[in-house]
Structure formats: structure tokens, C-alpha cells
N, C-alpha and C positions, 0 to 999 in steps of 0.2 A: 307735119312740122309747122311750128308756127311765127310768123312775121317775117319769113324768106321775101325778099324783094327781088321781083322778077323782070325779063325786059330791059331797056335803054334808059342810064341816066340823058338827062334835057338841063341845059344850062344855059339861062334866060341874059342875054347880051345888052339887055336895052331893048335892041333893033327886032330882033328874032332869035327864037329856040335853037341850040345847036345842039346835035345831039352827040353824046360822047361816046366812049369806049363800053360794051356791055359789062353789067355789073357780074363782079367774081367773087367768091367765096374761098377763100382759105382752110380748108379743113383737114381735119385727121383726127383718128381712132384712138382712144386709148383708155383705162381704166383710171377712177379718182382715187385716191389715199384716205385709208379712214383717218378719221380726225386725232385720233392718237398719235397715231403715226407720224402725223404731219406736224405736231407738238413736239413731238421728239426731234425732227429733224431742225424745227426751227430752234430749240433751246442748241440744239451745236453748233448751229452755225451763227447763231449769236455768242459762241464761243470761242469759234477756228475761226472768221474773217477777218481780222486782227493781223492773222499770219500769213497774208497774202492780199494786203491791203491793193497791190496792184490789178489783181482780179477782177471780172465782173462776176457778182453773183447773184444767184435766182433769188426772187422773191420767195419766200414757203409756201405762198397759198396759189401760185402758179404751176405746181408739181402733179405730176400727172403719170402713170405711166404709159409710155407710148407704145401700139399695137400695129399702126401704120399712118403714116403721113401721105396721105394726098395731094395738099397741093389745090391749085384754083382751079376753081367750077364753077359752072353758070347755076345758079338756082334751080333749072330742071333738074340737069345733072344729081347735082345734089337730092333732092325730092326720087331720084331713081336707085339713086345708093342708097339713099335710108330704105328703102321698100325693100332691096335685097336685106342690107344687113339684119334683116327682122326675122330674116329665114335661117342667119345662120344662127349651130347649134353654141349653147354657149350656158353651162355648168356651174353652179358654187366653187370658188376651191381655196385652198390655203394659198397666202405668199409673205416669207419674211423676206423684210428690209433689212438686208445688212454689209458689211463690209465696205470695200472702197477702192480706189484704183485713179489711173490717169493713162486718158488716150493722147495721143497714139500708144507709148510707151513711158513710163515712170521716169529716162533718160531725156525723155524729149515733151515733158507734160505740154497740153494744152487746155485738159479740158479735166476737172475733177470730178469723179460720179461719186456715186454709192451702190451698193448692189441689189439685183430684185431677183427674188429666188422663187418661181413659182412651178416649180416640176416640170413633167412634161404638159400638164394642163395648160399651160400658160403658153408654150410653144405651139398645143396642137390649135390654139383658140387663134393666134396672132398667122399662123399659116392657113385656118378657113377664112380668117376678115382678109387675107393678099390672094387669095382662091376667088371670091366673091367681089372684091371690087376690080380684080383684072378682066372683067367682064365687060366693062366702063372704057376698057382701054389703058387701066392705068398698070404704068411697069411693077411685073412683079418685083418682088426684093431680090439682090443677085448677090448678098451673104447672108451666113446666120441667122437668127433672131438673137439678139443680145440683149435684154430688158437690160436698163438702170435707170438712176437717177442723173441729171447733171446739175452738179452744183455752183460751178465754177468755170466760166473760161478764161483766158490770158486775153483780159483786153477785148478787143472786136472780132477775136479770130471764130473760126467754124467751130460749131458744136460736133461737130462728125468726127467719127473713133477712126476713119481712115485717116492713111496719112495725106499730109497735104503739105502742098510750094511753102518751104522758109520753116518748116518744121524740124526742128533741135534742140539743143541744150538750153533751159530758160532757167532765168532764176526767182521771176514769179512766184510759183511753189515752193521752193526751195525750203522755206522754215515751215510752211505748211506741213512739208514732206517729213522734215524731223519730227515735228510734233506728234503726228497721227502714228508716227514708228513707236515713240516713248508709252502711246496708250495700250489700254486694253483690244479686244476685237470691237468694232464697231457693232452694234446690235441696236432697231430703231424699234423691233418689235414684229410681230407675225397679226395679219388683217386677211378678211374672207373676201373674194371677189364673189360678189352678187352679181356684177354686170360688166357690159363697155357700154364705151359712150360715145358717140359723134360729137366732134367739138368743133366751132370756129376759132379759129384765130385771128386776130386785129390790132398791127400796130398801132402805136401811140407816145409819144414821147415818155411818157412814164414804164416805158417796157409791153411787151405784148399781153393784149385781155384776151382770155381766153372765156367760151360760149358755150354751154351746153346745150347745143339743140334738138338731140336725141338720145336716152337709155334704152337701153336694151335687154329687159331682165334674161331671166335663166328660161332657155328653151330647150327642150330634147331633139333628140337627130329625129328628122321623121323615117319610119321602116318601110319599104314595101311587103 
């Protein structure tokens, strides 16, 4: 992996070097959108954000699907996860983009997705990457695997499908909500996963960048 920065930042006082808090990496797992896809998603939603003007919503070229979030790591760390995740196994497979929803509950919207339909391939790949980095120490996942997209929250609130504190009736989505009823099914299109990918993450006043610092092409399970 390349340009990881490792070690203690030093912050020069004038007087003398003070050394700061160890450098940490933000990272998590998850598959890219082929570029059609990603076309599609953004011509809608330069169509529907109109109808929920009070919304915060994603950038198009920040969409990713998520496989697992980790969380801050020291640079080693990191350089020891990517060496596992090279081992696990990980297949071509089909997945369409389609449909749509709101967590917690469509009565109590927070959060606007759209859906990722990738069979059981997609579940068995997403529970070897939570097999293989619990190794590291990190907590396994303790529901489901739920792929989506998230397109939309209410404001500043949590992107998490659970419920949470002040969660209820909003009227945010509200005309969103009637519009997406008057259309067709949502369809953004069906894309091959070739791989996953290690990614960093890094706020920034213009919304979080996100880092590819590792793919992972297609490897088979090894046999004894």
C-alpha cells in the first residue's frame, strides 16, 4: 500500500517539537459503482432533490457500496488488514441497483436509500470481509447484512437504519414520499462486481473524500 503515513505527528511551537496524538486512518470496505450506474443515479437525483429541499444529500461520485466500516486505525494496523483481506475469497457476480425505502420506518423517515440486490454472493463476500478483519479485534456486525444506497438524510441526523433518540414523524420527505409513490419501480440498472476495495475516509468541509488504497481482484477459496 502506498503513501500510508506512519508514527507521531510533530508540531513545531517556535520553542520546540511537540509531539501529537498518533496518526489514524478512517477506513472501510466496500464495492465501486460501475459508471453507468452511477449516471443513472445522478440524473434522479437531480430530479427528486427539489422535493426534499430540506435534506442533506450525497454527492454521486461519493457512492460506494458498503461491505464493512471499520473505523480508526493506526497505519500498521491498516497495512495488516490489507495483507488478510488479499486472502479472502472473492468471485465476479451480478448486482442490480433498484428500488427504494426510508429507515428507520417510511412513518418516521430519516434516512432515503435505494436498494442493492446482490444475491447470496454479496452477503457470503460481506460476512468473509467481518470474519477476517475480527481478527484485528474489530466488532463483528451484530445484525443483518442490508446493502443500499443512502441518498438522503434529514439534516445532520445518523445515516444508521436503526432507530435512534427524537426519531418520528417528519415532514422532510413528505412530497418526496408522494412523488417516488406516483412513479414507476425504481430501476438504476444491473453492474458485475469484479472486486472490493479498502477505502479511506476524510472529512472536509465540502463533505467526506473518500481514498482508494487497496483493490482486491477475484480470488478463489484455496482447497486443502
Amino acid at each position: 500500500m502506498n503513501g500510508v503515513e506512519t508514527g507521531l505527528h510533530s508540531v513545531w511551537t517556535g520553542q520546540k517539537a511537540v509531539t501529537t496524538q498518533p496518526y489514524k486512518m478512517r477506513i472501510f470496505i466496500g464495492i465501486d459503482l460501475d459508471p453507468d450506474v452511477r449516471v443513472r443515479i445522478s440524473r434522479f437525483l437531480e430530479g427528486v432533490e427539489h422535493f426534499a429541499p430540506g435534506a442533506r444529500w450525497v454527492r454521486p461520485e461519493s457512492l460506494h457500496i458498503t461491505l464493512k466500516f471499520i473505523g480508526e486505525q493506526s497505519p500498521e494496523q491498516v497495512t495488516a488488514i490489507t495483507e488478510r483481506l488479499q486472502k479472502v475469497e472473492c468471485g465476479a457476480f451480478e448486482i442490480r441497483v433498484g428500488g427504494y425505502g426510508f429507515f428507520p420506518t417510511a412513518k418516521a423517515p430519516r434516512v432515503f436509500w435505494i436498494g442493492i440486490h446482490g444475491g447470496t454472493q454479496l452477503g457470503e463476500l460481506a460476512e468473509r470481509v467481518d470474519t477476517a478483519v475480527a481478527e484485528f479485534g474489530i466488532p463483528r456486525e451484530d445484525r443483518a447484512f442490508s446493502p443500499h444506497l443512502t441518498l438522503a438524510r434529514a439534516g445532520g441526523r445518523s445515516g444508521s437504519p436503526k432507530r435512534q433518540k427524537g426519531d418520528g414523524p417528519s415532514a422532510i420527505f413528505v412530497v418526496l414520499e408522494n412523488r417516488l409513490g406516483a412513479m414507476s419501480e425504481l430501476d438504476f440498472g444491473t453492474m458485475t462486481a469484479h472486486e472490493f476495495i479498502l477505502y479511506q475516509s476524510q472529512t472536509s468541509p465540502g463533505g467526506s473524500k473518500y481514498t482508494k488504497l487497496q483493490r482486491f481482484p477475484p480470488r478463489a477459496l484455496e482447497r486443502s
